[in-house]
C-alpha positions, 0 to 999 in steps of 0.5 A: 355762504357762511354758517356763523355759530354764535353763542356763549363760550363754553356752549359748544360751538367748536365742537359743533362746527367740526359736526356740522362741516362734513354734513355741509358739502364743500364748507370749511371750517374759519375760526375767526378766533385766529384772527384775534390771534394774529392781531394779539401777537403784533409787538409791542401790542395794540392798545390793552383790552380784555377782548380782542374783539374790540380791536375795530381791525378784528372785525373788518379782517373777519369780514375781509378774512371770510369773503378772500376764502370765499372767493378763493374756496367757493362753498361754505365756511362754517364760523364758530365764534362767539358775538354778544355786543350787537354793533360789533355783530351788526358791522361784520354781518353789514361788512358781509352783506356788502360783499353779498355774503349770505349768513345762516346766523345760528345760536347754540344756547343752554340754560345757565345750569347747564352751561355752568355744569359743562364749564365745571367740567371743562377739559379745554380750558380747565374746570371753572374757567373765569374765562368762560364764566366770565362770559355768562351774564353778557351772553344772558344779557345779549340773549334776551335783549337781541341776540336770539332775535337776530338768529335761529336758536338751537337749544343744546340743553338736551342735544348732543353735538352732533344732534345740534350740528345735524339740526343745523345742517338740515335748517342750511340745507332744507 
């Protein structure tokens, strides 16, 4: 099975997956972020975009990436990454459902005051990351027009993480 942790950048979703993974018996933690990684450092590069996401090769090696763990693993992988353009979302949960891949799709989500006063006081990627406020209104957008349809919400507006990643647990588990 997969846990995807799905949600604007800045909402918590890393630190959240790390929570959630010992509650969870015999999951792992998967950044499909690395695999974006890996596909930036190819030289001399793949054609330019602001998101590796989308690099079509990104999706299918998460899909492909998620299910070898899986067959090698067993368990859980718990998968922290954000997704706000739904074809993208609907080509690796479609590619994960071929290979009989289960996925609890989980949101985290906090009003945009909120999210805005955590990025201020970021210590990842520094306060008032353009990164991630870049991210807001397509977050916003994706919300209200598919996202939280395709997922179960967890407002963090009020939570800590480790109230959303005990809240998420129990929704696997139960």
């Amino acid at each position: 099975m997969i846990v995807w942790l799905n949600g604007t950048h800045g909402a918590g979703k890393t630190t959240t997956s790390a929570l959630v993974q010992p509650l969870l018996p015999d999951s792992q933690v998967f950044d499909a972020e690395k695999v974006g990684e890996a596909l930036m450092d190819i030289t001399p590069g793949l054609p330019w975009t602001d998101n590796f996401q989308h690099w079509p090769p990104w999706r299918q090696l998460v899909v492909e990436t998620a299910r070898r763990v899986l067959e090698y693993t067993g368990g859980t992988l718990v998968m922290p990454m954000t997704v706000l353009v739904e074809p993208y979302w609907r080509e690796i949960s479609t590619g994960l459902a071929h290979h009989g891949i289960p996925v609890r799709h989980f949101v985290l989500h906090a009003d945009q005051d909120t999210l805005r006063g955590r990025i201020a006081d970021d210590t990842v990627l520094g306060p008032n990351s353009p990164f991630r406020l870049k991210y807001l209104e397509p977050y916003a957008e994706a919300a209200r027009t598919w996202l939280h349809a395709e997922a179960e919400v967890v407002d963090t507006t009020h939570l800590t993480p480790a109230q959303a990643a005990l809240q998420i647990a129990e929704a696997v588990k139960g």
